[in-house]
mmJSON file of the N, C-alpha and C atoms, coordinates in Angstrom:
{"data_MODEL":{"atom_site":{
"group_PDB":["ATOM","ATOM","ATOM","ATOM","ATOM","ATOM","ATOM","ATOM","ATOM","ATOM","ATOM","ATOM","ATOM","ATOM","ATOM","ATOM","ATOM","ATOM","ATOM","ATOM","ATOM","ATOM","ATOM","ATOM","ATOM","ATOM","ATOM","ATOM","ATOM","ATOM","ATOM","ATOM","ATOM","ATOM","ATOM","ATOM","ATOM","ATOM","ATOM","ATOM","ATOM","ATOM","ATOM","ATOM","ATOM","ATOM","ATOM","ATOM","ATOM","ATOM","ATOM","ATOM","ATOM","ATOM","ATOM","ATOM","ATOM","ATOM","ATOM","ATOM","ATOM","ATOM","ATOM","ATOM","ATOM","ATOM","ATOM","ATOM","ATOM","ATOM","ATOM","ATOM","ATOM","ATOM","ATOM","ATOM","ATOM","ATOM","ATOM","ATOM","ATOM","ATOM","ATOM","ATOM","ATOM","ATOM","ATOM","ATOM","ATOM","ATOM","ATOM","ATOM","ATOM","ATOM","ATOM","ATOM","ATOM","ATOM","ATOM","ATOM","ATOM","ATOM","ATOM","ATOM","ATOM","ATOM","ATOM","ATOM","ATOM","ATOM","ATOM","ATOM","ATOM","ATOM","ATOM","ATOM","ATOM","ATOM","ATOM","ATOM","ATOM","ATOM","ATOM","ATOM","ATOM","ATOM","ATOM","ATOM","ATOM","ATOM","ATOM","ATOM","ATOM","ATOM","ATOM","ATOM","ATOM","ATOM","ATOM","ATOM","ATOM","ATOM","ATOM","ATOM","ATOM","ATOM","ATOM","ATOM","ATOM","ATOM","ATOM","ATOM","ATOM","ATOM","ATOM","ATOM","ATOM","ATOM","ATOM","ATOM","ATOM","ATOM","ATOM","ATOM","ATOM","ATOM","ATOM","ATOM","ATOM","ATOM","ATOM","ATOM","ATOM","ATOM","ATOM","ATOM","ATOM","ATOM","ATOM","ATOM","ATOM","ATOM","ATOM","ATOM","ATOM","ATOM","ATOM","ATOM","ATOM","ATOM","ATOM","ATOM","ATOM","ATOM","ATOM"],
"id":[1,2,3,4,5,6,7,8,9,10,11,12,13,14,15,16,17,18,19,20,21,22,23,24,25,26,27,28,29,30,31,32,33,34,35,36,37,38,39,40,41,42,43,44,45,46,47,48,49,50,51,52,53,54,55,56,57,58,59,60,61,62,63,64,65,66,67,68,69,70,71,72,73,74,75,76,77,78,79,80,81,82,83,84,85,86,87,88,89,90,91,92,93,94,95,96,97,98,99,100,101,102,103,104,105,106,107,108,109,110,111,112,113,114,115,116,117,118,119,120,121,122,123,124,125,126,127,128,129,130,131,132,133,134,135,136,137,138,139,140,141,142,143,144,145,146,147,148,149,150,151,152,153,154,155,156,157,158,159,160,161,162,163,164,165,166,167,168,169,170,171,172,173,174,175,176,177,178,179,180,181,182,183,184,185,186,187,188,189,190,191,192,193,194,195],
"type_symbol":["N","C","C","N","C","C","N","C","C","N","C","C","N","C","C","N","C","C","N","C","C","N","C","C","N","C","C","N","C","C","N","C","C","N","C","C","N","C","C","N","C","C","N","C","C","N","C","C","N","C","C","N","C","C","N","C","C","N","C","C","N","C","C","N","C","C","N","C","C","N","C","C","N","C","C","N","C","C","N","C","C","N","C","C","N","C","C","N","C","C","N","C","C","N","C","C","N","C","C","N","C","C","N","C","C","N","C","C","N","C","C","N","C","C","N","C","C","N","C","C","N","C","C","N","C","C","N","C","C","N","C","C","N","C","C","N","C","C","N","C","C","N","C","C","N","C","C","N","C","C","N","C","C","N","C","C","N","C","C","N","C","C","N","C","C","N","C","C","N","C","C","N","C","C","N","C","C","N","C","C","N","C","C","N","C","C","N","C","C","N","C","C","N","C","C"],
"label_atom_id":["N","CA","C","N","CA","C","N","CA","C","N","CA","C","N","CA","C","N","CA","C","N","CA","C","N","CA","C","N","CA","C","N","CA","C","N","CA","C","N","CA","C","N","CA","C","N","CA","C","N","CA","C","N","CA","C","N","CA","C","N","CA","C","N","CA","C","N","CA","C","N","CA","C","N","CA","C","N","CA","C","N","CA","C","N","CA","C","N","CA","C","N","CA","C","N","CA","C","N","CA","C","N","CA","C","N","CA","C","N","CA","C","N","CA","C","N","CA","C","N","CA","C","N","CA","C","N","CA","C","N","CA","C","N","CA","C","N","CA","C","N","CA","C","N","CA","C","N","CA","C","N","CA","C","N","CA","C","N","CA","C","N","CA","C","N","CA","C","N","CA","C","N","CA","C","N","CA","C","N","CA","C","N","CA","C","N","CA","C","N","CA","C","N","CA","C","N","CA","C","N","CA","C","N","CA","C","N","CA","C","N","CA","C","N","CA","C","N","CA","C","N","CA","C","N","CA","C"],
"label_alt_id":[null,null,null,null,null,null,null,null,null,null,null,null,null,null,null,null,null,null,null,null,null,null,null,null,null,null,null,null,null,null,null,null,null,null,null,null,null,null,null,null,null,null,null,null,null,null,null,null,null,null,null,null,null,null,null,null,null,null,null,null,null,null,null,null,null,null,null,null,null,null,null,null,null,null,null,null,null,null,null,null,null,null,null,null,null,null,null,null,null,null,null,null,null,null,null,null,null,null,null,null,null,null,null,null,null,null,null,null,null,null,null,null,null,null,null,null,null,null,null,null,null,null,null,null,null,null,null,null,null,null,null,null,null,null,null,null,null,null,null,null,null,null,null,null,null,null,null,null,null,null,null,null,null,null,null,null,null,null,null,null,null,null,null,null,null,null,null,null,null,null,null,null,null,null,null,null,null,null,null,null,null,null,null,null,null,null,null,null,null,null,null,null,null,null,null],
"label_comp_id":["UNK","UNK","UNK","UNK","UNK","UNK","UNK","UNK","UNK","UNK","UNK","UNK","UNK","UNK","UNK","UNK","UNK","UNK","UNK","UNK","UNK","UNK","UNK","UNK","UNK","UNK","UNK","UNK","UNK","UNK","UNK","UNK","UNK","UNK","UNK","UNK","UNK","UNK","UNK","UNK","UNK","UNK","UNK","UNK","UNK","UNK","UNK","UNK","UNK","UNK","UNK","UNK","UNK","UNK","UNK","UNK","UNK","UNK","UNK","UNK","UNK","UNK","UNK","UNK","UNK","UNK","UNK","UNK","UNK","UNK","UNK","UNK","UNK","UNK","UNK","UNK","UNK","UNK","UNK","UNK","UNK","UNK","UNK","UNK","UNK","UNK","UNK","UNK","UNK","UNK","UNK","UNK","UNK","UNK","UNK","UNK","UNK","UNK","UNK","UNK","UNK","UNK","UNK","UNK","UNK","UNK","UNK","UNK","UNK","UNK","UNK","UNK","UNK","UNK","UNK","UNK","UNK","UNK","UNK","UNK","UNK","UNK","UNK","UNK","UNK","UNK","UNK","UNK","UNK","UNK","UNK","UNK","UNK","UNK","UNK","UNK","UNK","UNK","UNK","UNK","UNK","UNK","UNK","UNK","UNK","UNK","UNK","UNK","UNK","UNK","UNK","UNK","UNK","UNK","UNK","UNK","UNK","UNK","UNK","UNK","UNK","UNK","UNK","UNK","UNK","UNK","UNK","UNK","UNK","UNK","UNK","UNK","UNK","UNK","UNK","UNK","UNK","UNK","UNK","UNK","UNK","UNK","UNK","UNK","UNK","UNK","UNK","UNK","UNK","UNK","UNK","UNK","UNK","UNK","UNK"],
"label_asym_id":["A","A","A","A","A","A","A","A","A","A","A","A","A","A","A","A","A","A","A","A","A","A","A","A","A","A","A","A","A","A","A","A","A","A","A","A","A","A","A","A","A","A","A","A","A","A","A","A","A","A","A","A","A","A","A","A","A","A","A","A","A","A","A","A","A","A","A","A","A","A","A","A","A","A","A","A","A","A","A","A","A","A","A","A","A","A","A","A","A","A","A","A","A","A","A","A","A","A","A","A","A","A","A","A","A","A","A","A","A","A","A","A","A","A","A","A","A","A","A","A","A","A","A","A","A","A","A","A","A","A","A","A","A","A","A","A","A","A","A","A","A","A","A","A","A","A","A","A","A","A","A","A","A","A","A","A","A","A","A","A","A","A","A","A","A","A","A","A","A","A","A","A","A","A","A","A","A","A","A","A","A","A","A","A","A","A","A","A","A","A","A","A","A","A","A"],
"label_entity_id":["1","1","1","1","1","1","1","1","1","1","1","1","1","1","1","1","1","1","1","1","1","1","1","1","1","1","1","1","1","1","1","1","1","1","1","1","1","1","1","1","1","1","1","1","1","1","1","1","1","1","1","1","1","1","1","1","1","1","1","1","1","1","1","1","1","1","1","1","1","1","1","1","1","1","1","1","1","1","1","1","1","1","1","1","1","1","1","1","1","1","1","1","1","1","1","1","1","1","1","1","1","1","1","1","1","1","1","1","1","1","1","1","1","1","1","1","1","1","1","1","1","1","1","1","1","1","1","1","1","1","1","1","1","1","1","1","1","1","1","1","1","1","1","1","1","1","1","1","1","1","1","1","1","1","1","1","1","1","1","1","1","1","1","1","1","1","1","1","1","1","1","1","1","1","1","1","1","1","1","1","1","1","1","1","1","1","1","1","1","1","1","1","1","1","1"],
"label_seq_id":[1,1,1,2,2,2,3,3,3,4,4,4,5,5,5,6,6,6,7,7,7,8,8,8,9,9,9,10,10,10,11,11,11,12,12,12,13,13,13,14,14,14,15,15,15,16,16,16,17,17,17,18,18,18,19,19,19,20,20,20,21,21,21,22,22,22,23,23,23,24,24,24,25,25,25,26,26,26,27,27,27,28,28,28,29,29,29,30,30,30,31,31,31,32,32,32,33,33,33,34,34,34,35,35,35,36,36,36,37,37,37,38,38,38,39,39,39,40,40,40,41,41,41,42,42,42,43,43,43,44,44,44,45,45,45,46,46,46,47,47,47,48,48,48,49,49,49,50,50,50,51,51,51,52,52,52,53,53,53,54,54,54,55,55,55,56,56,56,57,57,57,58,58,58,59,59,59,60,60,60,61,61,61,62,62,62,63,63,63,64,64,64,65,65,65],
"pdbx_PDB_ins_code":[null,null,null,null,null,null,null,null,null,null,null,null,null,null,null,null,null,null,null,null,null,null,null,null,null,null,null,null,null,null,null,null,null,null,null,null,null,null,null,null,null,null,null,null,null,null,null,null,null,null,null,null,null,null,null,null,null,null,null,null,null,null,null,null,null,null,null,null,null,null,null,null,null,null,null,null,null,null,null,null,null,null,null,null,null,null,null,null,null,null,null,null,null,null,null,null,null,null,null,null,null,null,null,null,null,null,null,null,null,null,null,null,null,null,null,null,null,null,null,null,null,null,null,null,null,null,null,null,null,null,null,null,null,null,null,null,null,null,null,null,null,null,null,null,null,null,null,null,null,null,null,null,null,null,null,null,null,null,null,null,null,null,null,null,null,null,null,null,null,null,null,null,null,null,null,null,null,null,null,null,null,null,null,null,null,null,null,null,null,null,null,null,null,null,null],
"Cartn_x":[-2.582,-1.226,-0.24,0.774,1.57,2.925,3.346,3.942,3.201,2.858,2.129,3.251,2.51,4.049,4.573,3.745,4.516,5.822,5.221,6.331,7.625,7.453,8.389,8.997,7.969,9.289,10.319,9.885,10.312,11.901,11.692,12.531,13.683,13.348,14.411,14.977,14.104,14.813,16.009,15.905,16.682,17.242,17.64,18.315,19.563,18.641,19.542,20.449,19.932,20.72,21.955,21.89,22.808,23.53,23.256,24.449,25.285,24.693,25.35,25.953,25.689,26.807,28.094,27.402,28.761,29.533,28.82,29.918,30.577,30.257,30.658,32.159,32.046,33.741,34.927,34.194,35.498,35.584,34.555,34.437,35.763,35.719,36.526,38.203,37.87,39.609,39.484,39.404,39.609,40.224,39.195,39.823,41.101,40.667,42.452,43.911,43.327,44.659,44.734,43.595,44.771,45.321,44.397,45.39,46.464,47.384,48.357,49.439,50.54,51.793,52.628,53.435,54.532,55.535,55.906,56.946,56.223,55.11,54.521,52.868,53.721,52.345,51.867,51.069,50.694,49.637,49.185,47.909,48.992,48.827,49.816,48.565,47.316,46.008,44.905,43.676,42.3,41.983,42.644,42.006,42.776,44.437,44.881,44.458,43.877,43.437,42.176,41.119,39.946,40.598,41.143,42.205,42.627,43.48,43.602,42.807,41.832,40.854,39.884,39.846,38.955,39.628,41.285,42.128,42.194,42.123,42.613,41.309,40.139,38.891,37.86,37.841,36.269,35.819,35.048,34.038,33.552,32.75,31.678,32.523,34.134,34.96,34.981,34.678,34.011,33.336,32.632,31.281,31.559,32.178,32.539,32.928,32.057,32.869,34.284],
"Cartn_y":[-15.063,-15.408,-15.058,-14.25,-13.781,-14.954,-15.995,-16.827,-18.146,-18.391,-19.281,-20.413,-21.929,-22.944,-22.657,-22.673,-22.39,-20.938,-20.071,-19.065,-19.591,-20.267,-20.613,-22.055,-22.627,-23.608,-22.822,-21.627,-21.283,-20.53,-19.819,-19.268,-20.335,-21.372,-22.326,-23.027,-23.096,-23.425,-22.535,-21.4,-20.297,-20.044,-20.384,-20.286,-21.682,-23.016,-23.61,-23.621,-23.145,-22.813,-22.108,-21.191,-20.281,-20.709,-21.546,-22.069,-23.529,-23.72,-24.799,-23.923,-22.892,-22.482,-21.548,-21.282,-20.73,-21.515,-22.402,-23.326,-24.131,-24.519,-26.216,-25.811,-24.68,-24.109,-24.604,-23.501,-23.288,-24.758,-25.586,-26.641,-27.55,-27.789,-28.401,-27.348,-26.677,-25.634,-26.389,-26.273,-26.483,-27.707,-28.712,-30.386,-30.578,-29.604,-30.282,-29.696,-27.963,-28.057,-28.77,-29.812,-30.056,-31.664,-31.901,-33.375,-33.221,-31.973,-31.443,-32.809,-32.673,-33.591,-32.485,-32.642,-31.796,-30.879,-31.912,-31.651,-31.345,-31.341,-31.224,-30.326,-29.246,-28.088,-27.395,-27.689,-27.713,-26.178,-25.706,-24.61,-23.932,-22.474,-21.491,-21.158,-21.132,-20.441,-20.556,-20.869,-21.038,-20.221,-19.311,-18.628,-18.962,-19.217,-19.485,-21.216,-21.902,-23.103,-22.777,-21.85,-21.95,-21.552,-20.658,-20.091,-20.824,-21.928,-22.748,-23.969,-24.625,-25.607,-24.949,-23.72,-22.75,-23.097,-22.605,-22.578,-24.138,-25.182,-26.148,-27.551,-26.705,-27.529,-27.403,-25.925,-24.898,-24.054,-23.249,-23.251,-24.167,-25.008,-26.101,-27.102,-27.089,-28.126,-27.878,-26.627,-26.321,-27.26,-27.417,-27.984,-29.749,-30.155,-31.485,-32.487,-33.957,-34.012,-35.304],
"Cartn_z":[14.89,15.343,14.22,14.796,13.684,13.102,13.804,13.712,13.637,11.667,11.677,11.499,11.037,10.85,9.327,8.498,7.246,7.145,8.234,8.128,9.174,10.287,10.948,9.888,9.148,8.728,7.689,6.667,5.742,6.766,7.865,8.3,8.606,9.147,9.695,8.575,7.511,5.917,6.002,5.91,5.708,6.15,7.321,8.76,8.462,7.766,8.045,6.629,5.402,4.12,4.727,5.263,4.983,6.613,7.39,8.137,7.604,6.424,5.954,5.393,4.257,3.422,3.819,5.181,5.525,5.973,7.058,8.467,7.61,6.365,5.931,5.328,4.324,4.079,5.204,6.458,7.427,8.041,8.168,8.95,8.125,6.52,5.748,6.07,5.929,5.957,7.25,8.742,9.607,9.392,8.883,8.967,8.27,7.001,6.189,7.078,7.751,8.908,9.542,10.392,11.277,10.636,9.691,9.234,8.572,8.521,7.696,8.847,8.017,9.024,9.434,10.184,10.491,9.614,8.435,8.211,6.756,6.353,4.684,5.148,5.848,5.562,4.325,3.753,2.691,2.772,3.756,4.119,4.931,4.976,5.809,7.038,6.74,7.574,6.732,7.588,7.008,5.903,5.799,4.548,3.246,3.409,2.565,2.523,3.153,2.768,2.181,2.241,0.972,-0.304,-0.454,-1.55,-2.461,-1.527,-2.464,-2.913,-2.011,-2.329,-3.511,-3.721,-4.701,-5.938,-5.674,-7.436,-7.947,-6.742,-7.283,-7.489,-6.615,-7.064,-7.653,-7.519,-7.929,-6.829,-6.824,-5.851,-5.167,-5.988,-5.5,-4.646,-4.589,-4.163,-2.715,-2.144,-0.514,0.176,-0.785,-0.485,-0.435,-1.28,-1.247,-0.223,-0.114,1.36,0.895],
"occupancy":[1.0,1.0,1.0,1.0,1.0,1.0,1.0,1.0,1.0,1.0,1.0,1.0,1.0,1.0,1.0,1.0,1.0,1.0,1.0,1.0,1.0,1.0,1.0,1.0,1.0,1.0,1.0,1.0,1.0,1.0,1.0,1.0,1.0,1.0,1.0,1.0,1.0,1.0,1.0,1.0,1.0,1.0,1.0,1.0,1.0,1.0,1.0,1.0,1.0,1.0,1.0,1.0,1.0,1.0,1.0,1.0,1.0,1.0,1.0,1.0,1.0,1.0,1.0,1.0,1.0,1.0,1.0,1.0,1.0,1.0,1.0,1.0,1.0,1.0,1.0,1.0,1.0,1.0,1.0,1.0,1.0,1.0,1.0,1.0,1.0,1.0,1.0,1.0,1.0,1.0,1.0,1.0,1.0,1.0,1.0,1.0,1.0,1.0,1.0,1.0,1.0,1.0,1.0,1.0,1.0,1.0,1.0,1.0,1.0,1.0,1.0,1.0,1.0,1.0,1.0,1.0,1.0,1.0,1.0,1.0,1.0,1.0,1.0,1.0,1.0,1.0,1.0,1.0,1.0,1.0,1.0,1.0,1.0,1.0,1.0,1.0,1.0,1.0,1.0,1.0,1.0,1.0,1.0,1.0,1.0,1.0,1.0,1.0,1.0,1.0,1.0,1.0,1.0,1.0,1.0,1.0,1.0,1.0,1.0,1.0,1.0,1.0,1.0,1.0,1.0,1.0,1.0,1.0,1.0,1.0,1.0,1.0,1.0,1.0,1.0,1.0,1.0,1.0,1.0,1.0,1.0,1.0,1.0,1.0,1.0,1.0,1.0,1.0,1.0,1.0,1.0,1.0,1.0,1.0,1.0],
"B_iso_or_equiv":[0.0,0.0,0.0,0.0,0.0,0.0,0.0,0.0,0.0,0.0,0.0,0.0,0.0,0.0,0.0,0.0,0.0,0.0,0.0,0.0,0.0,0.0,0.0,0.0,0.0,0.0,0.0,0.0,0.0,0.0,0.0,0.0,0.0,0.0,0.0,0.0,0.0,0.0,0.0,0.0,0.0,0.0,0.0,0.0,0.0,0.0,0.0,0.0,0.0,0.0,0.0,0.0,0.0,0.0,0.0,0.0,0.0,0.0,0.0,0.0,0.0,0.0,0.0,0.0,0.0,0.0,0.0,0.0,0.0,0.0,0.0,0.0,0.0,0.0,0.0,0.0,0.0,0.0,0.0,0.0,0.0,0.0,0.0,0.0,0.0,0.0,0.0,0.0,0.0,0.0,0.0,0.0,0.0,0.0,0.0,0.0,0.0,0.0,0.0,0.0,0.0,0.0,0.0,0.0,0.0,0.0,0.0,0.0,0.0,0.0,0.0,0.0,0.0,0.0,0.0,0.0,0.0,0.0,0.0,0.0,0.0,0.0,0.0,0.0,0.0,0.0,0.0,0.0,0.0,0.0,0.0,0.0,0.0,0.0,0.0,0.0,0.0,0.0,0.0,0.0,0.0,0.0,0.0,0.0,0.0,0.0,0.0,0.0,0.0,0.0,0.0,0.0,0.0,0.0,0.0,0.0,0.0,0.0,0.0,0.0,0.0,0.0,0.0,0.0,0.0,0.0,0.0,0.0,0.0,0.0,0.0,0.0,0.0,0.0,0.0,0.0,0.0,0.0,0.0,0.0,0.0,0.0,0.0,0.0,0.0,0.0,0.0,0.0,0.0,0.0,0.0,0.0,0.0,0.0,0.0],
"pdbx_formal_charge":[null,null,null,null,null,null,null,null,null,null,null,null,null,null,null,null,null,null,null,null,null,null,null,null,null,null,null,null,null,null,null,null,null,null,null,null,null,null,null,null,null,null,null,null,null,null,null,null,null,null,null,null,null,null,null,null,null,null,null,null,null,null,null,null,null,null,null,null,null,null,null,null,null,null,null,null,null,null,null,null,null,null,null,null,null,null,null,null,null,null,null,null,null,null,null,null,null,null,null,null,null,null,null,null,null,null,null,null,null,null,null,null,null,null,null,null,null,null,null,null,null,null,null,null,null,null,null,null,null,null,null,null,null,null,null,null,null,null,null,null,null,null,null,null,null,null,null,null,null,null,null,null,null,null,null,null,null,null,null,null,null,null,null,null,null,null,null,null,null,null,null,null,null,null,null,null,null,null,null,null,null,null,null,null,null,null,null,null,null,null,null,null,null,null,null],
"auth_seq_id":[1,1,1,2,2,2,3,3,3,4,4,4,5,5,5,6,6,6,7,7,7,8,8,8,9,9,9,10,10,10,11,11,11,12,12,12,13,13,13,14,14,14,15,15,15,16,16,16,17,17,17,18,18,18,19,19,19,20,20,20,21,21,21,22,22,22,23,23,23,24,24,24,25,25,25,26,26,26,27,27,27,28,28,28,29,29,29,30,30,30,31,31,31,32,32,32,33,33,33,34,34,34,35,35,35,36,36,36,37,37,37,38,38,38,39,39,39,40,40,40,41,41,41,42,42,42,43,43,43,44,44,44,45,45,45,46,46,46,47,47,47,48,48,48,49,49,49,50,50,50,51,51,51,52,52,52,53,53,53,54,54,54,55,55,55,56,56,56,57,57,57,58,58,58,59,59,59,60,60,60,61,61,61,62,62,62,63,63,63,64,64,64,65,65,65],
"auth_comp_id":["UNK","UNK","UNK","UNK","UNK","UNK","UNK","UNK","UNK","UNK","UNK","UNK","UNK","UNK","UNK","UNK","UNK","UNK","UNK","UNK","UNK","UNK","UNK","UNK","UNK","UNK","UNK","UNK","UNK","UNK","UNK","UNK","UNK","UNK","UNK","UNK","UNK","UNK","UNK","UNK","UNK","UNK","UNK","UNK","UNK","UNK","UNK","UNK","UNK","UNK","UNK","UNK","UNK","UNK","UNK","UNK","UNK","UNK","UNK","UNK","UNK","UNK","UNK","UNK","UNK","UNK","UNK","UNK","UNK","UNK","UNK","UNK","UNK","UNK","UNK","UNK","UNK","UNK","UNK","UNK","UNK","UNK","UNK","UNK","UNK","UNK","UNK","UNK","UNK","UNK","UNK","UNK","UNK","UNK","UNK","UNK","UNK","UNK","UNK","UNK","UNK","UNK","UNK","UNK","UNK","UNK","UNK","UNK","UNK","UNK","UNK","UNK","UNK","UNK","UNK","UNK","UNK","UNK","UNK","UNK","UNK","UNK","UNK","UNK","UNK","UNK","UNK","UNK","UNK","UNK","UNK","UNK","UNK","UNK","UNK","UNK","UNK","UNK","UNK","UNK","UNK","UNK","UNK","UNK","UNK","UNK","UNK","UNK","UNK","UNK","UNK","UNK","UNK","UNK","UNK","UNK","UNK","UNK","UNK","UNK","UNK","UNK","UNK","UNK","UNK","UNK","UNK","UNK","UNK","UNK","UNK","UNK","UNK","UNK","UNK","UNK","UNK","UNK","UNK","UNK","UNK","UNK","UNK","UNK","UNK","UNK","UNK","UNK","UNK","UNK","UNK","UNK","UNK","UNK","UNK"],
"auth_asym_id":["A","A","A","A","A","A","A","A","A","A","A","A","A","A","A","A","A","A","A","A","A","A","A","A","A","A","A","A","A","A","A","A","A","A","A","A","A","A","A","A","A","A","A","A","A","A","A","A","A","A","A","A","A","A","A","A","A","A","A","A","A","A","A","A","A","A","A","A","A","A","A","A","A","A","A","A","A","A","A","A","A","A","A","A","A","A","A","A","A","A","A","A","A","A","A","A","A","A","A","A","A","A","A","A","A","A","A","A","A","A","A","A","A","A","A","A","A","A","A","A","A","A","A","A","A","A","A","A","A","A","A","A","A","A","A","A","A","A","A","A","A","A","A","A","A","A","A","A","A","A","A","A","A","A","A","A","A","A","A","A","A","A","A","A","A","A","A","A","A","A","A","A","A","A","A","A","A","A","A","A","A","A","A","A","A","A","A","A","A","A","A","A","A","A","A"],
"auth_atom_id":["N","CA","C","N","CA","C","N","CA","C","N","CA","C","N","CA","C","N","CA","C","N","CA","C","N","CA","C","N","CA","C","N","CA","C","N","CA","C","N","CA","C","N","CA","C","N","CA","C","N","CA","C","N","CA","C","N","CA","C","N","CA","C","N","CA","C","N","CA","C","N","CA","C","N","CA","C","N","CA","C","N","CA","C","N","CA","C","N","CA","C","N","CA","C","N","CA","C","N","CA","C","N","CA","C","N","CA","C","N","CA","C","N","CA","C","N","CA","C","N","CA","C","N","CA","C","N","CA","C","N","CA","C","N","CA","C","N","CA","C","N","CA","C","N","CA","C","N","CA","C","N","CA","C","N","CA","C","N","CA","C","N","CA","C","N","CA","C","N","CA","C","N","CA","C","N","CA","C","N","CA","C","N","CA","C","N","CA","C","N","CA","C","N","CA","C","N","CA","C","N","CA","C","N","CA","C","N","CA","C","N","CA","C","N","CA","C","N","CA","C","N","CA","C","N","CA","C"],
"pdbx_PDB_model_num":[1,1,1,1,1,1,1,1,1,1,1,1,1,1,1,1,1,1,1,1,1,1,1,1,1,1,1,1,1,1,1,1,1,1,1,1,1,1,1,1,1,1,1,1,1,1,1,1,1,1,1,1,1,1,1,1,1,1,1,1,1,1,1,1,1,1,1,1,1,1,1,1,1,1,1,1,1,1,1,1,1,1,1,1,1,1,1,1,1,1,1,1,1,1,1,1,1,1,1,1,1,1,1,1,1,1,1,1,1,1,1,1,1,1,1,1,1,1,1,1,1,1,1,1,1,1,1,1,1,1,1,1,1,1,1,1,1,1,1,1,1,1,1,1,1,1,1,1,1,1,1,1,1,1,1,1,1,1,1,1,1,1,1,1,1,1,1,1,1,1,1,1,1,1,1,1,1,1,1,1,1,1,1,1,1,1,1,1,1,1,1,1,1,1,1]
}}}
């Protein structure tokens, strides 16, 4: 059998690394737009909200919850 469990768990490891490291960024940009207020937009668009969570936290500040 070519799909033993140690290779299917290693894949879903891997599968799920790299959907955390991508989704969890946009998931945070997403949240801080929309808790922005009306009148004190602080993010212009998701990208300029990682942009700046990057200059003003780190990298690793993505990741932070």
């Amino acid at each position: 059998k070519a799909d033993s469990l140690p290779a299917k768990l290693i894949n879903g490891g891997i599968a799920g690394i790299v959907g955390v490291t991508c989704v969890f960024p946009i998931d945070l940009a997403k949240t801080r737009l929309q808790n922005q207020r009306q009148g004190q937009q602080v993010y212009k668009s998701m990208v300029d909200c990682l942009i700046k969570t990057v200059r003003s936290e780190g990298y690793f500040g993505m990741y932070r919850e």
